[in-house]
C-alpha positions as CSV (number, residue, x, y, z in Angstrom):
1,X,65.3,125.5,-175.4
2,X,67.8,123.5,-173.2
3,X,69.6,126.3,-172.9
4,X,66.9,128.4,-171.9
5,X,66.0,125.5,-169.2
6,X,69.5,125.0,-167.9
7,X,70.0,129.2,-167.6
8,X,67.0,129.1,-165.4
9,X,67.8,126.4,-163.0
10,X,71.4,127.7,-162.6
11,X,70.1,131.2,-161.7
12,X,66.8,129.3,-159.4
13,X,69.9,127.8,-157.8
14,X,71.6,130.7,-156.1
15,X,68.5,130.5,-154.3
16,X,67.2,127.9,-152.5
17,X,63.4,129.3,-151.9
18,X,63.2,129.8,-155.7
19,X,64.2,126.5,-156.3
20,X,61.2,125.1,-154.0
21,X,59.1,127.5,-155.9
22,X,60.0,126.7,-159.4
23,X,59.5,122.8,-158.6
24,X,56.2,123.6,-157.0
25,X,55.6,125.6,-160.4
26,X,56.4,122.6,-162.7
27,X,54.9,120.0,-160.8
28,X,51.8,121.5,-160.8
29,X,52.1,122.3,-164.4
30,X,53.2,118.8,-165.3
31,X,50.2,117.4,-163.4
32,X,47.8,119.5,-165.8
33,X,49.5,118.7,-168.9
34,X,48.9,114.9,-167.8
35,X,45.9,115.6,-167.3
36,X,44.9,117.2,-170.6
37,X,46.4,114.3,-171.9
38,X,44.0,112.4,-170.3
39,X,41.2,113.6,-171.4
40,X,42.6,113.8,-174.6
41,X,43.1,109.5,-174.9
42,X,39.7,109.4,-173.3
43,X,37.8,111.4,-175.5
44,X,39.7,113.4,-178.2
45,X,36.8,115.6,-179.7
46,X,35.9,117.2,-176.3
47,X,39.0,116.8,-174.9
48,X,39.9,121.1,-175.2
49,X,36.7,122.6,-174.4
50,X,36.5,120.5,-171.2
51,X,39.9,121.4,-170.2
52,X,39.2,125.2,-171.3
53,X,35.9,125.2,-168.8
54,X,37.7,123.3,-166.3
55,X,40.3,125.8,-166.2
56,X,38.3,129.0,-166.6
57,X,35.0,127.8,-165.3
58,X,35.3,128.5,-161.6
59,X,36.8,132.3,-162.4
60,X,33.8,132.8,-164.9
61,X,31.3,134.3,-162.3
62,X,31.1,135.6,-158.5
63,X,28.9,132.7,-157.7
64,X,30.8,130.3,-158.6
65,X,34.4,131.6,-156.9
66,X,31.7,131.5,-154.1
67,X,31.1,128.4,-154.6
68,X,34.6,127.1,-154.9
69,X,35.3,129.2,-151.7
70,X,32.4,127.3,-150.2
71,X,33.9,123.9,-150.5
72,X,37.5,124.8,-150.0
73,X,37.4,126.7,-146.5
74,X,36.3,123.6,-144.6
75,X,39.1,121.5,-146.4
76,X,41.9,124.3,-145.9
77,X,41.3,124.5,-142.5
78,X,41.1,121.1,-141.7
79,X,45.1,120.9,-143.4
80,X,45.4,123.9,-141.8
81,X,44.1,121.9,-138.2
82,X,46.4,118.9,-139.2
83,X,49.7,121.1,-140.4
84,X,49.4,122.8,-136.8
85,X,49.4,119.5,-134.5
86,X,52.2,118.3,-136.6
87,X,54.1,121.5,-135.8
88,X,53.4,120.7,-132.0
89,X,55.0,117.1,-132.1
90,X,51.2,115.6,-132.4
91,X,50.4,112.8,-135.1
92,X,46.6,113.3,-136.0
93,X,45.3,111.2,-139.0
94,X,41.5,111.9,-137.4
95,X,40.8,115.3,-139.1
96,X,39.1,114.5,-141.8
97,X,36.6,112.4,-139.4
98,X,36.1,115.2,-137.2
99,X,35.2,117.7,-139.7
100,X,32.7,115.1,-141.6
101,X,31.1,114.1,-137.9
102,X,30.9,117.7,-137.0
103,X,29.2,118.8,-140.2
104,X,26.9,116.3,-140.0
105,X,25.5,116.8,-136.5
106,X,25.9,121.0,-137.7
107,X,23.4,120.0,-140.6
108,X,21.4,117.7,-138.4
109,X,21.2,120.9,-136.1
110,X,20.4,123.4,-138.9
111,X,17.5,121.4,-140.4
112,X,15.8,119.9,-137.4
113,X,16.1,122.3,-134.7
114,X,14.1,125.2,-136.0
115,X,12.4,126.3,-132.6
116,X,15.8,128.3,-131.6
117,X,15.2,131.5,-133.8
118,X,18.0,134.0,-134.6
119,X,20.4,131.6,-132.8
120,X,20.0,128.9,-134.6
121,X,23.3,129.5,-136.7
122,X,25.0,129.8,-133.4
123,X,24.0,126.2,-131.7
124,X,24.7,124.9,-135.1
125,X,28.4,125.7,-135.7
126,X,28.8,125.5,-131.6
127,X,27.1,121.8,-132.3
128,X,29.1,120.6,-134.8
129,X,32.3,122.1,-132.8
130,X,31.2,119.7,-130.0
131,X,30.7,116.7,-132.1
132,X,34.0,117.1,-133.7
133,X,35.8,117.5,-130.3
134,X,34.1,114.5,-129.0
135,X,34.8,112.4,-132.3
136,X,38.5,113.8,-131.7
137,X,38.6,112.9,-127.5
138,X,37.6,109.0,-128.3
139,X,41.2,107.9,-129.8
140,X,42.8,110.7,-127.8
141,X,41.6,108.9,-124.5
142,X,43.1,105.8,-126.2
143,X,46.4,107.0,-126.2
């Protein structure tokens, strides 16, 4: 097994990108084996089946990769929002309060202001862009 370990480095290290890859690969793996150990100190009878659903769960129907697509777009593209202004020199830590002010004034919009008709969808998303700009322009005046 060591050697089977140590053949697999040597080779990931003729290539740098594989490297980054394979450490990705093994962090991630190591994190879910801590995990399932975990669970299993916590509560050893159920400890399986809830890793098994927690690892198959999300894949088991179109509504629910839906639904995990539903809560991860807003979250990728705020990282996504961050990653970019890092990439331009900027430092923004504020993200995460734009997008929560935004959606909330987007929400406020979508439940309270039903007199607009087919655009209400429109002055929604466009609200909550607004609010997040203006949550965004407070510090930025400040610096």
């Amino acid at each position: 097994m060591k050697d089977l370990w140590q053949s697999v480095l040597e080779s990931a290290s003729k290539r740098p990108n594989s490297v980054n890859i394979l450490s990705s690969i093994i962090a991630a793996l190591g994190g879910v084996l801590l995990g399932l150990i975990l669970m299993i100190i916590v509560s050893p009878t159920n400890a399986f089946g809830a890793f098994f659903e927690m690892m198959t769960g999300p894949l088991s129907s179109t509504r629910r990769i839906g639904q995990v697509v539903r809560a991860t777009v807003p979250i990728l593209l705020t990282g996504l929002s961050v990653a970019f202004a890092f990439r331009t020199g900027l430092f923004n830590i504020g993200a995460s309060g734009q997008m929560m002010f935004g959606g909330v004034i987007a929400i406020y919009i979508g439940v309270h202001w039903d007199f607009l008709g087919p655009l209400h969808w429109v002055v929604g998303v466009l609200g909550g862009m607004l609010a997040g700009a203006f949550w965004g322009l407070i510090p930025g005046l400040l610096k």
